[in-house]
C-alpha positions as CSV (number, residue, x, y, z in Angstrom):
1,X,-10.0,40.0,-2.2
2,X,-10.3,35.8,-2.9
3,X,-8.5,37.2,-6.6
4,X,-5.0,36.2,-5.6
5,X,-4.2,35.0,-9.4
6,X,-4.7,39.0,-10.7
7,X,-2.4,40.2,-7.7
8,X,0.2,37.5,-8.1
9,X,0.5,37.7,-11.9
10,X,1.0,41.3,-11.7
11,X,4.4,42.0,-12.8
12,X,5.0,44.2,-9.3
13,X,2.8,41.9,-7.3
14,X,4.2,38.4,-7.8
15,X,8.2,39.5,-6.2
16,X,5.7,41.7,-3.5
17,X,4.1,38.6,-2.6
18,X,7.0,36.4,-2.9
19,X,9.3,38.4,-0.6
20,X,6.2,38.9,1.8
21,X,6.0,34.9,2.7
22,X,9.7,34.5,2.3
23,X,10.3,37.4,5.2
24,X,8.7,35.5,7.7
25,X,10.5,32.7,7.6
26,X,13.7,32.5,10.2
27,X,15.7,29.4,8.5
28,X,17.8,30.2,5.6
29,X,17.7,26.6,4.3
30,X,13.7,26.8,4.3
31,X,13.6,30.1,2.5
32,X,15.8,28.7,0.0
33,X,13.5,25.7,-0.3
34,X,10.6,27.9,-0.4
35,X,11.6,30.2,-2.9
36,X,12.6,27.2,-5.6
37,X,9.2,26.0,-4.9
38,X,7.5,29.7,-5.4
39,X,9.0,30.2,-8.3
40,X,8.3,26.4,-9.8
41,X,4.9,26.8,-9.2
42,X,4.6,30.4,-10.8
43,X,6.5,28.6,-14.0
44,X,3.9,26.1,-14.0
45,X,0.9,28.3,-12.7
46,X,-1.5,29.8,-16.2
47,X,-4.3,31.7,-14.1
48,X,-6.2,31.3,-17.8
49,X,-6.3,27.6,-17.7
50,X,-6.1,26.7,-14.1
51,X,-8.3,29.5,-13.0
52,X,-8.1,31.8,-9.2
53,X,-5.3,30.3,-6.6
54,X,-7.7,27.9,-4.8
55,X,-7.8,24.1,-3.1
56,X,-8.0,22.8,-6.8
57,X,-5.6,24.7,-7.9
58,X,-3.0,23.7,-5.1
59,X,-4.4,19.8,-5.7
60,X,-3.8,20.1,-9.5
61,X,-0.4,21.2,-8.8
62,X,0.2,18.2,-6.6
63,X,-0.8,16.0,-9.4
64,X,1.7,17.3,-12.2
65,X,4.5,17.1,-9.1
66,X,3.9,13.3,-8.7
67,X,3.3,13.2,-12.7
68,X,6.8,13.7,-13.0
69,X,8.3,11.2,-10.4
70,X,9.3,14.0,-8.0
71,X,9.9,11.8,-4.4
72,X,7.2,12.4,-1.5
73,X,9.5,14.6,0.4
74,X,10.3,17.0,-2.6
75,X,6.3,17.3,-3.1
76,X,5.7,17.8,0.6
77,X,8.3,21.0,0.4
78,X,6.7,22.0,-2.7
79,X,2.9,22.2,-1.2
80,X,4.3,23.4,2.6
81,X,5.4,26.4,0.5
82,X,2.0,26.9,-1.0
83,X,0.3,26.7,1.9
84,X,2.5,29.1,3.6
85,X,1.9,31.5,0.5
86,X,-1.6,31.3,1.2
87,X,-1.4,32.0,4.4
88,X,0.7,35.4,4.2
89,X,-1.7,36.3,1.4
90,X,-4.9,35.7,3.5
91,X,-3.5,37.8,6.5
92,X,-2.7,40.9,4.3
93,X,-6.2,40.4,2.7
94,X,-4.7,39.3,-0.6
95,X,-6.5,36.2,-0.2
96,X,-9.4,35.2,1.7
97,X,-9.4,33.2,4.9
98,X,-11.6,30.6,3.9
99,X,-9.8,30.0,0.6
100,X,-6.3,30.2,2.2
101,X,-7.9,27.3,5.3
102,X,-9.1,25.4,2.5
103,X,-5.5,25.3,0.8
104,X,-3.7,24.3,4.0
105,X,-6.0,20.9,3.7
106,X,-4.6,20.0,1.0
107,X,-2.6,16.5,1.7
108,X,0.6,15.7,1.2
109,X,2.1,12.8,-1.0
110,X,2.2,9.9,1.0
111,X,5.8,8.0,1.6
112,X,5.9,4.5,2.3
113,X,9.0,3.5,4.3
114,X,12.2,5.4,4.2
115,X,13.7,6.8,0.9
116,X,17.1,6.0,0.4
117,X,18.3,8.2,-1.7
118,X,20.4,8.2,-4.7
119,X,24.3,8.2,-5.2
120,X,27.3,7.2,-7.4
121,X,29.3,4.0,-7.9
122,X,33.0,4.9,-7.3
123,X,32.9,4.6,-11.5
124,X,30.5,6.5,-12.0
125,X,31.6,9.1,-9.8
126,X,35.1,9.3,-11.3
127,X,33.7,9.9,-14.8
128,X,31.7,12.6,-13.3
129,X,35.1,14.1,-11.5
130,X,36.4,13.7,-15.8
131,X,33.8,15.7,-17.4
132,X,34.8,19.5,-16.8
133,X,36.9,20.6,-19.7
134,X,39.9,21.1,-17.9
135,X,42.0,22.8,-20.2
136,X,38.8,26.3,-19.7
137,X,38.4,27.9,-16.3
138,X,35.2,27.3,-16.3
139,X,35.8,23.6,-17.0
140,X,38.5,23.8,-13.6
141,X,35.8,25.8,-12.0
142,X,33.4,23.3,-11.9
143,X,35.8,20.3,-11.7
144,X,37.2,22.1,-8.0
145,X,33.2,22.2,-7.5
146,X,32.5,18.9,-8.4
147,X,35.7,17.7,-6.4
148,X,34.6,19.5,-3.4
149,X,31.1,18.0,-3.3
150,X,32.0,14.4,-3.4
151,X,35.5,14.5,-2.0
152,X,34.3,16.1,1.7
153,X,30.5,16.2,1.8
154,X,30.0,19.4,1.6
155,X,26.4,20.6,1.4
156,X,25.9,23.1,-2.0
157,X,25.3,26.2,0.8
158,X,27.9,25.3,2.6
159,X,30.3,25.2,-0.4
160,X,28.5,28.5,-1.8
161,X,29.8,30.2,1.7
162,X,33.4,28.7,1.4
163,X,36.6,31.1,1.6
164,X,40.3,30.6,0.6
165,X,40.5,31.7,3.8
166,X,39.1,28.2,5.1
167,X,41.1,25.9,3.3
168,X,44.2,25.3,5.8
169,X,47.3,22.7,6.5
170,X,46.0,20.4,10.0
171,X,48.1,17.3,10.9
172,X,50.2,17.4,7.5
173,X,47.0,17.4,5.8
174,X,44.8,20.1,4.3
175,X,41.4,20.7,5.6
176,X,38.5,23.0,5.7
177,X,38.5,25.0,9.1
178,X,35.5,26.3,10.8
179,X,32.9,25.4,8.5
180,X,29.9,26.2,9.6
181,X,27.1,24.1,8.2
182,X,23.3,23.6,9.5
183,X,21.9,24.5,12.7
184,X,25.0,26.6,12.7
185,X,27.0,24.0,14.0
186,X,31.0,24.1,13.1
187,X,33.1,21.6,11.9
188,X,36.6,20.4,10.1
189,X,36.3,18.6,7.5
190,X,39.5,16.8,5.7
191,X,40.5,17.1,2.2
192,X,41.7,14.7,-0.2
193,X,44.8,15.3,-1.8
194,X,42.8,15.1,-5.6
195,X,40.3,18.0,-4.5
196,X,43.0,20.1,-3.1
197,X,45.0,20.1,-6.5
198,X,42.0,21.1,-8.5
199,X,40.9,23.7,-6.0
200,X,44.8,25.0,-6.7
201,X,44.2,24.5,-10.4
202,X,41.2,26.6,-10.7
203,X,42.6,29.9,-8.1
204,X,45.4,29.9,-9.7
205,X,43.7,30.1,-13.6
206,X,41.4,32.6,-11.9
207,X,43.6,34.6,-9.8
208,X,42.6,34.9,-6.9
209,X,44.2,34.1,-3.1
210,X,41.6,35.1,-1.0
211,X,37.3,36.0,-0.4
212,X,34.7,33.1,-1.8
213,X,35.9,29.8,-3.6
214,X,33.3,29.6,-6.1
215,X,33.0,32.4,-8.4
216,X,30.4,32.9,-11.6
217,X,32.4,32.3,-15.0
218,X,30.7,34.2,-18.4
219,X,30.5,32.6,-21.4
220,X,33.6,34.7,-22.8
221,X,35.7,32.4,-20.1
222,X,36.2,35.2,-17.7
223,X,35.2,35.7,-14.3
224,X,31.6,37.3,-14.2
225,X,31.7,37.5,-9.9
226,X,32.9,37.5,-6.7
227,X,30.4,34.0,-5.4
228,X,28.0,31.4,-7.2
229,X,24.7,30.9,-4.9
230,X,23.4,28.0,-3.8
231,X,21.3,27.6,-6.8
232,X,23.7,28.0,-9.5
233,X,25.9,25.0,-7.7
234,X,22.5,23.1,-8.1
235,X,22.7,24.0,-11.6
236,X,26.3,23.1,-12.5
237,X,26.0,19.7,-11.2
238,X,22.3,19.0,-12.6
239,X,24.3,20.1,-16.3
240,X,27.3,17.5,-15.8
241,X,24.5,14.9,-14.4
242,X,22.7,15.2,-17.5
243,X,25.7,14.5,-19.4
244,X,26.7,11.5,-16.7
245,X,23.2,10.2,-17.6
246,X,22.2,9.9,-13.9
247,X,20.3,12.4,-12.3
248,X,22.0,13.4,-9.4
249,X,21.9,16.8,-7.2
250,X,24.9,18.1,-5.2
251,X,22.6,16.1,-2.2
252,X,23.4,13.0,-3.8
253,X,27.4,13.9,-4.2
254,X,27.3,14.5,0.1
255,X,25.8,10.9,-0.5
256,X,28.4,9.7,-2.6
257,X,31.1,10.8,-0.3
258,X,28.9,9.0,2.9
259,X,28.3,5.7,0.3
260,X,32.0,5.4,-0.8
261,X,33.8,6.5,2.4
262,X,32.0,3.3,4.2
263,X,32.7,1.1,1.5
264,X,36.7,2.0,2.2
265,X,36.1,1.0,5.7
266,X,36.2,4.5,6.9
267,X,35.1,4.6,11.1
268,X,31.3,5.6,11.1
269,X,31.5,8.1,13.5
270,X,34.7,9.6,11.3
271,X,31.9,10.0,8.6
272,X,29.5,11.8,10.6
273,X,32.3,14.1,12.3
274,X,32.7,14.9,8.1
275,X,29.3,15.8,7.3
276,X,28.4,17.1,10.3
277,X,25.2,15.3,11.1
278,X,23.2,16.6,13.9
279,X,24.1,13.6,16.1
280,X,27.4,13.9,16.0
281,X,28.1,15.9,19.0
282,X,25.7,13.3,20.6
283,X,28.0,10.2,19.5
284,X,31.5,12.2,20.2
285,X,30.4,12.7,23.7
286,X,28.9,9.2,24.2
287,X,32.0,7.8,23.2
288,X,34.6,9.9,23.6
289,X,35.6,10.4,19.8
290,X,37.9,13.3,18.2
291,X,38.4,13.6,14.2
292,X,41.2,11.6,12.7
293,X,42.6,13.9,10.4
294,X,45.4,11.9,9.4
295,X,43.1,8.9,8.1
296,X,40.0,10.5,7.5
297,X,37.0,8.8,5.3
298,X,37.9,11.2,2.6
299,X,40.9,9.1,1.8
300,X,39.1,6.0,1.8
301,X,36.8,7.4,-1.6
302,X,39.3,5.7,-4.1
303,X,39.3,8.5,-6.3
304,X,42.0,10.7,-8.5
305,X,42.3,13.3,-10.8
């Protein structure tokens, strides 16, 4: 059947068909990629107007993407998604082979140079620390979120998996333990002494000593949860960005932490160490580096709270 549109929009078709491309994929970063994208597209997608899933389709889809200003890369992920929909659908018979072939020729949005990338000024990165409402829990929720984001780097699923159990005293210091961020490599990374006393702030309004750091809040001010999901930290920052005036994703908070760190002077290879790039274990060997974790670039963000 070359009717993917009926299938898909099909109240128990669309999750069916969803889950089925989703499945196949190994990474847990890329399904979480490809499910934002799924789900964008299905918002956007009127079968109506646009007519059956198809190459035009797919192309007039790429046009409202770079409509909006979306960057190259974000497109690319967008229309990799699609064309791996396509391709789970065409090898379950939902869609046929030379439809789903004629999809995956669809090209990309083309990048000149190398983005990059957006981040804060240390100013405007300390008004964005100020906005939570402090004296709510949800307010000291998301200020320990946004704290935690620009004050070590942390990518949003690696703060989405954090514990209690990982924040822990190293060198007189406090300091994540045994974080384990992508490629499942595992790291220490520092804390500044500002991101520590709002992650105290908000346990202690919550009560809680142990399990997952970030936990859902209901609109009655009460905790709704035991963990947040990536996606809801991409939410809680893209609502405080909005009020900033700057459009910023927990991405560009890791950013922030890189941008301001090296502007303090912090060691290069102390920054990557932090965010745990994939060359790091490269460099550390090459030179012989460990962590400092009594100056660490954390320290060097010239921020409070």
């Amino acid at each position: 059947m070359t009717e993917l549109v009926a299938r898909a929009e099909a109240p128990a078709s669309w999750p069916r068909l969803k889950a089925l491309a989703l499945h196949s994929l190994q990474s847990a970063h890329t399904r979480r990629a490809y499910e934002h994208a799924f789900d964008r597209f299905h918002a956007w997608y009127r079968p109506d107007e646009h007519g059956a899933f198809s190459k035009f389709v797919v192309e007039a889809y790429r046009a409202h993407l770079l409509a909006q200003g979306l960057a190259p890369s974000s497109i690319n992920v967008q229309l990799a998604a699609l064309r791996k929909l396509a391709s789970e659908a065409a090898a379950r018979g939902l869609l046929g082979p030379d439809v789903a072939a004629r999809i995956g020729t669809v090209e990309g949005a083309k990048q000149a140079g190398v983005r990059a990338g957006n981040w804060l000024t240390r100013e405007q990165a300390q008004t964005l620390l100020r906005l939570p409402d402090s004296e709510t829990l949800q307010g000291q929720r998301d200020q320990a979120l946004l704290a935690l984001l620009i004050g070590c780097g942390l990518r949003r699923s690696e703060l989405a998996a954090l514990t209690v159990e990982h924040i822990q005293p190293r060198d007189g210091r406090w300091v994540i333990v045994d974080l384990v961020g992508k490629g499942s490599r595992v790291r220490t990374v520092p804390m500044p002494a500002w991101a520590k006393a709002a992650v105290d702030r908000w346990t202690a309004a919550a009560g809680f000593t142990t399990g997952k750091l970030m936990r859902p809040v209901n609109k009655a001010g009460q905790l709704a949860g035991t963990s947040m999901t990536a996606q809801s930290i991409f939410e809680v920052v893209e609502r405080y960005s909005e009020r900033l005036g700057i459009r910023v994703a927990p991405h560009d908070l890791r950013r922030t932490f890189a941008k301001l760190a090296h502007k303090g002077h912090a060691p290069l290879e102390q920054i990557q160490l932090s965010l745990g790039h994939a060359s790091v274990q490269t460099t550390e060997r090459y030179l012989g580096l460990e962590q400092d974790l009594v100056d660490a670039p954390c320290d060097r963000l010239g921020l409070k709270l």
